[in-house]
DOTIPA-759907 format. One record per atom (N, C-alpha, C, O): x, y, z. Coordinates in pm, whole numbers, padded with zeros to 5 digits, always signed. Layout:
<pts>
XYZ/...
</pts>
This chain:
<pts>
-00191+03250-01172/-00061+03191-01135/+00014+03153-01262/-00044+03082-01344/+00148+03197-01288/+00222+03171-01348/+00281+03009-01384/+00336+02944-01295/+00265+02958-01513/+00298+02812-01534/+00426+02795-01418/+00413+02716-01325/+00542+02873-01435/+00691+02860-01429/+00634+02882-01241/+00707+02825-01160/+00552+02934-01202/+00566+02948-01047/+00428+02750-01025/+00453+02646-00965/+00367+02772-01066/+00301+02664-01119/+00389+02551-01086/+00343+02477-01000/+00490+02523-01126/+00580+02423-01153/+00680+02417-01052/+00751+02318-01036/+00687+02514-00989/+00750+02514-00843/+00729+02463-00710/+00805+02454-00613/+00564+02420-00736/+00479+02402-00632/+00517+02246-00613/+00502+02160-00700/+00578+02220-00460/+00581+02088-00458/+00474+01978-00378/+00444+01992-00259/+00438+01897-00440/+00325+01853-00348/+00392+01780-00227/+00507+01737-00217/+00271+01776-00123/+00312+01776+00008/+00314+01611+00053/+00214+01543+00076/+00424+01576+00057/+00442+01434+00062/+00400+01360+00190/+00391+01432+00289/+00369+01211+00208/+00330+01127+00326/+00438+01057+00382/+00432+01001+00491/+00545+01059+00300/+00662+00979+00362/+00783+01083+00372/+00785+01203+00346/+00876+01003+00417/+01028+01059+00369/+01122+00989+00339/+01148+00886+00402/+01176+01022+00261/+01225+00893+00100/+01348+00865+00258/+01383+00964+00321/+01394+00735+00298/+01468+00691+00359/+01530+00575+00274/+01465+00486+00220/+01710+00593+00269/+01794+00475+00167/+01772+00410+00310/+01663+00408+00368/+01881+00362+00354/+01927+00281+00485/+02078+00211+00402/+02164+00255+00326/+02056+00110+00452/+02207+00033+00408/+02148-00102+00333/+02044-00158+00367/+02237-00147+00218/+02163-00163+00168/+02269-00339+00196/+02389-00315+00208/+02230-00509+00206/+02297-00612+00248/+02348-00640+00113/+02286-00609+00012/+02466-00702+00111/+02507-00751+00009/+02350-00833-00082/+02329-00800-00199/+02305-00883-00048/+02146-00974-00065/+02107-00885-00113/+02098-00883-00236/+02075-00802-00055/+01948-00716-00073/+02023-00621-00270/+01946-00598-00363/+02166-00592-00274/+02192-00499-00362/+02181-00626-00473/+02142-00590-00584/+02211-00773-00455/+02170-00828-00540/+02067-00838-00600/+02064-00843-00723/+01986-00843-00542/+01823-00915-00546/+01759-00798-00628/+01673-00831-00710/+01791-00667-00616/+01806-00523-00688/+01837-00534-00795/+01762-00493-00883/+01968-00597-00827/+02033-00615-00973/+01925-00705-01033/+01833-00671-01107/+01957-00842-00980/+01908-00936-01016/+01790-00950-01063/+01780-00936-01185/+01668-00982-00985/+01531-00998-00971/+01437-00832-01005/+01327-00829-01060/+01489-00745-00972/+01400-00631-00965/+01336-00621-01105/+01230-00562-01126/+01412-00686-01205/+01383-00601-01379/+01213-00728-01389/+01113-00698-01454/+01225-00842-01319/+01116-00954-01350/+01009-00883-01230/+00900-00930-01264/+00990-00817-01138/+00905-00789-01044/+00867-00607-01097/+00749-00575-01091/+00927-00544-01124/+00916-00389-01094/+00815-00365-01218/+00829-00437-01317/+00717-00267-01215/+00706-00202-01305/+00734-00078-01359/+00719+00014-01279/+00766-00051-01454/+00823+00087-01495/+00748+00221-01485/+00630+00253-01475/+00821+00262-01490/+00801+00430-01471/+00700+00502-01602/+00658+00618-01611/+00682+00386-01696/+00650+00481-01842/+00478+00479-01772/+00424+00403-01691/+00432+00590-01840/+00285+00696-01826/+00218+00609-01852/+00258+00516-01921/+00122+00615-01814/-00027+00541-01858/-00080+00434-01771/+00005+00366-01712/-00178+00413-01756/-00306+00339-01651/-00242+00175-01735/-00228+00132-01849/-00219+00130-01604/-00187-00020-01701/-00276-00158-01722/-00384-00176-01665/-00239-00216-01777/-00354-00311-01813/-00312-00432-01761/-00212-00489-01805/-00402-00492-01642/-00333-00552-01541/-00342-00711-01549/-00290-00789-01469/-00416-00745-01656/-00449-00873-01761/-00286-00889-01850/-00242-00990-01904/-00240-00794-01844/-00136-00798-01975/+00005-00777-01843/+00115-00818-01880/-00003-00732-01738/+00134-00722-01630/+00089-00853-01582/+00190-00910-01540/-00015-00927-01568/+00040-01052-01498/-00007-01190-01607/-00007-01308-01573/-00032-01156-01694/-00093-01275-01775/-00188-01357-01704/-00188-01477-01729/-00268-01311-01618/-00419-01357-01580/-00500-01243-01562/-00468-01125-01564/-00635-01308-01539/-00757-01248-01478/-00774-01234-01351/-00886-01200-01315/-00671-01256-01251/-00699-01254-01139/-00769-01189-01037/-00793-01108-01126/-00812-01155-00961/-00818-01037-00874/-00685-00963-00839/-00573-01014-00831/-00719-00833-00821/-00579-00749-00772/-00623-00668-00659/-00723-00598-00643/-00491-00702-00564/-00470-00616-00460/-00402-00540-00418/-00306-00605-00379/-00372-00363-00381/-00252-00301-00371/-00210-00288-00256/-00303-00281-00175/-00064-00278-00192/-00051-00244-00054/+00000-00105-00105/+00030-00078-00221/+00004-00023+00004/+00084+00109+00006/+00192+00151+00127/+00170+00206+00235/+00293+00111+00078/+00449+00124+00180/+00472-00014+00230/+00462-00033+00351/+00499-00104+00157/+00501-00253+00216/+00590-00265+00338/+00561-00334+00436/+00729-00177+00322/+00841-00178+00442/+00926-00297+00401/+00967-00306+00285/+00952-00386+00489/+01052-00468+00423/+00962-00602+00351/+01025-00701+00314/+00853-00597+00338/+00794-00700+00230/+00726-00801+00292/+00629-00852+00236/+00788-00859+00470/+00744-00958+00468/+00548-00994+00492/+00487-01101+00487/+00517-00905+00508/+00346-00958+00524/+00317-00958+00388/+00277-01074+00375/+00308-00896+00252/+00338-00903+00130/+00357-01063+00050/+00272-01121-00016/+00510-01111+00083/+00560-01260+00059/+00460-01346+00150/+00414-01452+00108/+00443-01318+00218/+00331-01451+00342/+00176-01411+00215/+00134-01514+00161/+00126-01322+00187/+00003-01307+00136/+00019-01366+00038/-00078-01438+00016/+00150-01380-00093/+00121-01417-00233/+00171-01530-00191/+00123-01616-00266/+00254-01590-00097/+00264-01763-00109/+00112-01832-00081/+00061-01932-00130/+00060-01732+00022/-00090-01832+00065/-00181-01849-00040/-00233-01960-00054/-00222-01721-00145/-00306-01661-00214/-00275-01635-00367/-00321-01539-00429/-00185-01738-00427/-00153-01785-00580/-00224-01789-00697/-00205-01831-00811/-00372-01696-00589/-00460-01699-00739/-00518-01535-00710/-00622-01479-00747/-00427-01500-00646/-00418-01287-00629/-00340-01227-00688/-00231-01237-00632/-00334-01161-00782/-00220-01060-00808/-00217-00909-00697/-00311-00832-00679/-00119-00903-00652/-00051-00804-00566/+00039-00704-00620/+00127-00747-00695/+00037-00593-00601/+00062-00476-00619/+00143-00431-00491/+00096-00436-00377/+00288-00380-00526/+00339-00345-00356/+00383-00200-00416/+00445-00188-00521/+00344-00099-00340/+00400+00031-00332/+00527+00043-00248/+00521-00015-00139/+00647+00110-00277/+00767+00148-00186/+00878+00212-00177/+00965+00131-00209/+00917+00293-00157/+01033+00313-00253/+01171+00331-00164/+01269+00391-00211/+01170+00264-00009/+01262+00208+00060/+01318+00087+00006/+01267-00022+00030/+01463+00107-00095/+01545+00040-00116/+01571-00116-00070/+01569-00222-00132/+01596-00083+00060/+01651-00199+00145/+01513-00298+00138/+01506-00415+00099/+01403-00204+00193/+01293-00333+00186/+01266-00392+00058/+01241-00511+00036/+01272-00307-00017/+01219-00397-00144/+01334-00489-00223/+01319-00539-00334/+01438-00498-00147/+01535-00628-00239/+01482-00731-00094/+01459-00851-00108/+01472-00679+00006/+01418-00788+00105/+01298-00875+00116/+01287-00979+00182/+01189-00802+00023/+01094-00858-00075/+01108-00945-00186/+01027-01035-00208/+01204-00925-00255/+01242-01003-00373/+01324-01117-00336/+01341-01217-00405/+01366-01097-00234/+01484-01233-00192/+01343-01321-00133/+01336-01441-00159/+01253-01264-00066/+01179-01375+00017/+01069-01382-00134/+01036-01496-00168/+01043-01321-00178/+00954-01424-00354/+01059-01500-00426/+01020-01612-00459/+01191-01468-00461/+01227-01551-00520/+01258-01707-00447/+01280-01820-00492/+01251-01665-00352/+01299-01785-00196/+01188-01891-00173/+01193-02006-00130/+01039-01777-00235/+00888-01891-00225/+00908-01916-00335/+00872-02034-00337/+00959-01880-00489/+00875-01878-00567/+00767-01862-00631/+00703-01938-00703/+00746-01718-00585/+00644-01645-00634/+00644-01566-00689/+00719-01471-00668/+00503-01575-00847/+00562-01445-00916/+00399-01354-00928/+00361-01288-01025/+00358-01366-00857/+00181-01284-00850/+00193-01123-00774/+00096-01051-00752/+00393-01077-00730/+00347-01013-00780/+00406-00881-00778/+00501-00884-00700/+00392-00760-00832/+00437-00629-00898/+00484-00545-00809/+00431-00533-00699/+00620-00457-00856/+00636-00364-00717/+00657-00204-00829/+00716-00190-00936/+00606-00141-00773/+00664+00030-00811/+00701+00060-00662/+00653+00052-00549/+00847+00110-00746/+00967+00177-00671/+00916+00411-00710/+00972+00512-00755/+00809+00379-00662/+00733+00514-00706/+00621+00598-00552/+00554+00528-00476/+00626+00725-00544/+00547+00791-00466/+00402+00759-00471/+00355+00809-00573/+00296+00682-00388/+00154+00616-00379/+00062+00692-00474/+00002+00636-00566/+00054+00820-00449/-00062+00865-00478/-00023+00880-00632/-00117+00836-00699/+00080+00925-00709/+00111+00929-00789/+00070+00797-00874/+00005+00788-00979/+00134+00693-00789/+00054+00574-00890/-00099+00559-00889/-00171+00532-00986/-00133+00580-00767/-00276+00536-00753/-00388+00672-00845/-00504+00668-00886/-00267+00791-00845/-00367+00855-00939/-00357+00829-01074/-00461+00867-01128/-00265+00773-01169/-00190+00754-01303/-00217+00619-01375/-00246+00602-01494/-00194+00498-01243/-00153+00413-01330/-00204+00294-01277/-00141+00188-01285/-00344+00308-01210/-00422+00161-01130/-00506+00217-01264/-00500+00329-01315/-00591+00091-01308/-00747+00101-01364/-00825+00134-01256/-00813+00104-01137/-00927+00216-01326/-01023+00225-01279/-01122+00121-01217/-01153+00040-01304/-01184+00093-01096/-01273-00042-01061/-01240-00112-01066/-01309-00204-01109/-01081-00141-01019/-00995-00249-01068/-00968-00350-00940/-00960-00473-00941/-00958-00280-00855/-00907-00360-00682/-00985-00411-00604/-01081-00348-00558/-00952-00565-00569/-01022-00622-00453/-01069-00580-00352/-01183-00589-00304/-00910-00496-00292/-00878-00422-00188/-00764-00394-00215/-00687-00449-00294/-00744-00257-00113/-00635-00179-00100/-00604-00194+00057/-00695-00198+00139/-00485-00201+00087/-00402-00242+00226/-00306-00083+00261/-00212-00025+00207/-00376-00065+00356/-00248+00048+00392/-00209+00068+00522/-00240+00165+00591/-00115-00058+00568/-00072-00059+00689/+00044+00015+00763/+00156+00026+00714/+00002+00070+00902/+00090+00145+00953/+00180+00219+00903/+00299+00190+00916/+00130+00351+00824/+00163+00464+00778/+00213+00569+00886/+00197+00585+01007/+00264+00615+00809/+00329+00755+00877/+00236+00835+00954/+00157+00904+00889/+00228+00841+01102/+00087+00886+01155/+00144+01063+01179/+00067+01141+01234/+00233+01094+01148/+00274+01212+01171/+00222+01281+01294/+00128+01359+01281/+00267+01263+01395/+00176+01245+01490/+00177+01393+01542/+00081+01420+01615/+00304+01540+01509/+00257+01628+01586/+00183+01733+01467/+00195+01725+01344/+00107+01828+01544/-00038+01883+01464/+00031+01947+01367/-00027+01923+01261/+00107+02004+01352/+00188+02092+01232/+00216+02009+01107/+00220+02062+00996/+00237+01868+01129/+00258+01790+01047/+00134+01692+00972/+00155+01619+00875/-00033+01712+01060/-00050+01597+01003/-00126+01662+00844/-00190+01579+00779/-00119+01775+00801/-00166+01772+00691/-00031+01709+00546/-00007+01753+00433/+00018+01607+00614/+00097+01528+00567/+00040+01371+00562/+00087+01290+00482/-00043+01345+00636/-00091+01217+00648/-00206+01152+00569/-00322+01193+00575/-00172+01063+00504/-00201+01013+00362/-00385+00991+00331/-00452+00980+00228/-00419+00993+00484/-00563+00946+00488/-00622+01105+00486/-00588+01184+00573/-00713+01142+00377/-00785+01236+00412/-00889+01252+00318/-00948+01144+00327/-00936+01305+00251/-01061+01311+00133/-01007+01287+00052/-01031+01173+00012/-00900+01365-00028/-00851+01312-00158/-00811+01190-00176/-00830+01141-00288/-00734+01097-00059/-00733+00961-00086/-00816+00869-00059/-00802+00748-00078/-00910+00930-00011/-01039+00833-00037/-01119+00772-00069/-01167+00660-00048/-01155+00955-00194/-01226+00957-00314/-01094+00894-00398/-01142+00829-00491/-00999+00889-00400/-00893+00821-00495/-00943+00676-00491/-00996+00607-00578/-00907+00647-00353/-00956+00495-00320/-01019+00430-00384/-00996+00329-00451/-01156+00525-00356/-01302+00496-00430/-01348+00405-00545/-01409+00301-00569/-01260+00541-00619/-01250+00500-00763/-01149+00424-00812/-01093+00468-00913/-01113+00321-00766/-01030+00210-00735/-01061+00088-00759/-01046+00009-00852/-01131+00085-00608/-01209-00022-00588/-01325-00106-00659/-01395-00054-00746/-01338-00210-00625/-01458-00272-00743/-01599-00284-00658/-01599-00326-00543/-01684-00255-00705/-01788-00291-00569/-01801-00346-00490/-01816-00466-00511/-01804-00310-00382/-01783-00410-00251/-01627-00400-00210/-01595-00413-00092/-01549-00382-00290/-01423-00389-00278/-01359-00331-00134/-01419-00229-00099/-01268-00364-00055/-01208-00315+00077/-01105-00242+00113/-00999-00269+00056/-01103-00149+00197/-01004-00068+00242/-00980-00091+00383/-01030-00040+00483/-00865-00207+00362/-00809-00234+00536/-00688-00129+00578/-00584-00113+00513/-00729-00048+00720/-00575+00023+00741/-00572-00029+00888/-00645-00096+00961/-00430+00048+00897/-00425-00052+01061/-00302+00064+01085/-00213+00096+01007/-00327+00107+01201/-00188+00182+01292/-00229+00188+01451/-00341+00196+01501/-00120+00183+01502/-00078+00189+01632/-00118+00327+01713/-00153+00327+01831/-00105+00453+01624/-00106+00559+01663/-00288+00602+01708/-00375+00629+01626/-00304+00597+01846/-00497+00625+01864/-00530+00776+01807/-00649+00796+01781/-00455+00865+01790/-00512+01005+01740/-00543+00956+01537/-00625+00974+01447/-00433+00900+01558/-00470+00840+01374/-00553+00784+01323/-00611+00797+01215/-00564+00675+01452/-00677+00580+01448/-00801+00643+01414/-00892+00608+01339/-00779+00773+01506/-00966+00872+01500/-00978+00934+01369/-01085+00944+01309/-00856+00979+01322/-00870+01045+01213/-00961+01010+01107/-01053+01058+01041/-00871+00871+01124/-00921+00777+01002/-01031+00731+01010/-01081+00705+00901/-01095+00707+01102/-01249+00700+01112/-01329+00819+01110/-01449+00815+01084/-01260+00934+01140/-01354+01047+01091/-01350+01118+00955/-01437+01199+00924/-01271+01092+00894/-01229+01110+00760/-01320+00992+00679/-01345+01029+00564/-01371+00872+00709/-01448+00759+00618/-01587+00853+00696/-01668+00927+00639/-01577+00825+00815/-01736+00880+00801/-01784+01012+00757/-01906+01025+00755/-01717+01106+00724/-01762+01246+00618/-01747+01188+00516/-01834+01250+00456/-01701+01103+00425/-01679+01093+00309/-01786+01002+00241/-01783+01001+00118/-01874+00932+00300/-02006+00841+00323/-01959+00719+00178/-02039+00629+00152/-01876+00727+00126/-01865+00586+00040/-01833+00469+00107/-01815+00382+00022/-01818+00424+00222/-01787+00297+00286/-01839+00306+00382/-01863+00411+00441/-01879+00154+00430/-01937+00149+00542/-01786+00040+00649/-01668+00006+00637/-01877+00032+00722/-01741-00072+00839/-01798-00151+00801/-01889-00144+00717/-01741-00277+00875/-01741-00397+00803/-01665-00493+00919/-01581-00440+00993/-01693-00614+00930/-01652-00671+00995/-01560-00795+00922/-01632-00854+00842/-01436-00845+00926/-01399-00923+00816/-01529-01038+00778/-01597-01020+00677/-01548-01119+00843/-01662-01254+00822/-01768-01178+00717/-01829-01242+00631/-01781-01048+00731/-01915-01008+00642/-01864-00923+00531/-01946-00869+00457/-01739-00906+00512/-01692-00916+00367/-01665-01010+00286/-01677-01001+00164/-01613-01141+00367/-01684-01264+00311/-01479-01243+00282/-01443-01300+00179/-01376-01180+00353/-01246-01130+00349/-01162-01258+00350/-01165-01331+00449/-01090-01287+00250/-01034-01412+00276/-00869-01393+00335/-00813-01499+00366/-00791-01263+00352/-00677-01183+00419/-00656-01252+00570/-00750-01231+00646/-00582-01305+00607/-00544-01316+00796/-00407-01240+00759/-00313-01265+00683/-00440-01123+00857/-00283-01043+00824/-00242-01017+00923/-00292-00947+01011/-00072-01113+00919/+00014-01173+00982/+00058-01047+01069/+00077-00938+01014/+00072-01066+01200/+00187-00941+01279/+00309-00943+01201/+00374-01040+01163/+00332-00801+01181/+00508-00817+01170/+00596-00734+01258/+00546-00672+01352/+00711-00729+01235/+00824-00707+01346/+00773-00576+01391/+00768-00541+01509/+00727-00485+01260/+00707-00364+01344/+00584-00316+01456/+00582-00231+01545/+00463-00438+01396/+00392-00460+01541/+00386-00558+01641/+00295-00566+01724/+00485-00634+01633/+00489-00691+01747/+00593-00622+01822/+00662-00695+01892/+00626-00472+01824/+00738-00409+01864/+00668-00325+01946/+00693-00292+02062/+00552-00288+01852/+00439-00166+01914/+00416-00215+02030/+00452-00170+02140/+00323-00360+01992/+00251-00448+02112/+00366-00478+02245/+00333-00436+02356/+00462-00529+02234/+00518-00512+02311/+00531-00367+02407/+00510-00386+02527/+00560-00232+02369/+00581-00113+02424/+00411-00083+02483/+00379+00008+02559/+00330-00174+02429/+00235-00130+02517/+00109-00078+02394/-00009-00087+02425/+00130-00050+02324/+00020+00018+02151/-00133-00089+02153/-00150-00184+02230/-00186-00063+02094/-00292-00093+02106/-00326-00088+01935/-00344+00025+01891/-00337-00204+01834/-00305-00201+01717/-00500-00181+01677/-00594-00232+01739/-00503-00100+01568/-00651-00051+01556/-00628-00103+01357/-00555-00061+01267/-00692-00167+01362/-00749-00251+01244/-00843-00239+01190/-00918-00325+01235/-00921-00149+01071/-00994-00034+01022/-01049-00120+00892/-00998-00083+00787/-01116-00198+00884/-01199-00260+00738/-01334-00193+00743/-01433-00185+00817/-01271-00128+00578/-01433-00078+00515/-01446-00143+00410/-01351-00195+00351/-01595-00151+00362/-01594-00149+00245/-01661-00066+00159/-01722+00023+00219/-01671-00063+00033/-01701+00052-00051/-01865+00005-00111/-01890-00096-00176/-01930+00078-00079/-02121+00067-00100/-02134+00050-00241/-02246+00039-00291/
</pts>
């Protein structure tokens, strides 16, 4: 294969980049706040002692949406550094208005595609846990070799995580739900887990978009592993 055809090849994405509209608030909070929360775009695995000036533990979400389970986790949990993946506009000044609103600064956002960061620019053995709530379940069959859960993000995961470390996902969708449990059990690095016996200190809050599900009737499937 040719570099120049090589370079044509686009990888097959989990989302679809959506602006929306963006509130007077929200284009502020963008201007304003984003340059003290965001991290940049420049190359390299970062050193996560030196982005937050502690030792903390770190945790990543992937697609936060509009932020708020995110802001509820770092007001409770002031001794976590958080990591938010997203690159929906609107949510993430809606994130920054509700940290600057707690006063909280524990923690980091890339305005960047997941896997891209999670392959580039997490340390290695670095994460508490990783959060990846209600993702894109792509729900008809043509589409789901679009859906973010499969071997390669697993073994990504993996090598992520710190021993013992956790992978909570959660969606509404029951064909996803299976996926995702059949995708951890071929991949044999995690076992299930029950929160109390990860010893999990997380209560993660409903938000609008599942108490929307629950209402229509969904049945919310809440997926903690941890890594052996």
């Amino acid at each position: 294969m040719s570099e120049k055809h090589r370079q044509n090849i686009r990888p097959v994405r989990s989302f679809v980049r959506r602006e929306g509209r963006l509130t007077s608030g929200q284009r502020r909070a963008l201007t304003e706040l984003l340059p003290e929360y965001a991290i940049g775009d420049t190359p390299g695995v970062l050193n996560l002692s030196e982005v937050f000036g502690n030792h903390h533990p770190a945790v990543v979400e992937v697609g936060f949406g509009n932020g708020s389970l995110l802001a509820v986790q770092a007001r409770h949990h002031a001794d976590i550094n958080f990591i938010g993946i997203e690159v929906y506009r609107p949510g993430i000044g809606h994130l920054l208005r509700l940290l600057d609103e707690q006063d909280s600064h524990n923690v980091r956002i890339f305005i960047q595609d997941a896997m891209e960061v999670l392959t580039s620019r997490i340390p290695a053995h670095s994460l508490y846990a990783l959060w990846l709530y209600f993702p894109d379940p792509w729900p008809k069959r043509k589409h789901h070799k679009r859906r973010l859960v499969n071997q390669k993000f697993l073994d990504l995961v993996a090598g992520l995580l710190l021993p013992g470390g956790v992978l909570h996902m959660t969606t509404d969708w029951p064909g996803y739900a299976e996926h995702m449990k059949t995708e951890i059990l071929v991949n044999h690095q995690y076992e299930s887990v029950n929160a109390w016996q990860a010893k999990y200190p997380f209560i993660r809050p409903k938000t609008r978009f599942e108490r929307r599900g629950l209402h229509k009737g969904h049945t919310i499937h809440d997926l903690l592993y941890r890594l052996k």
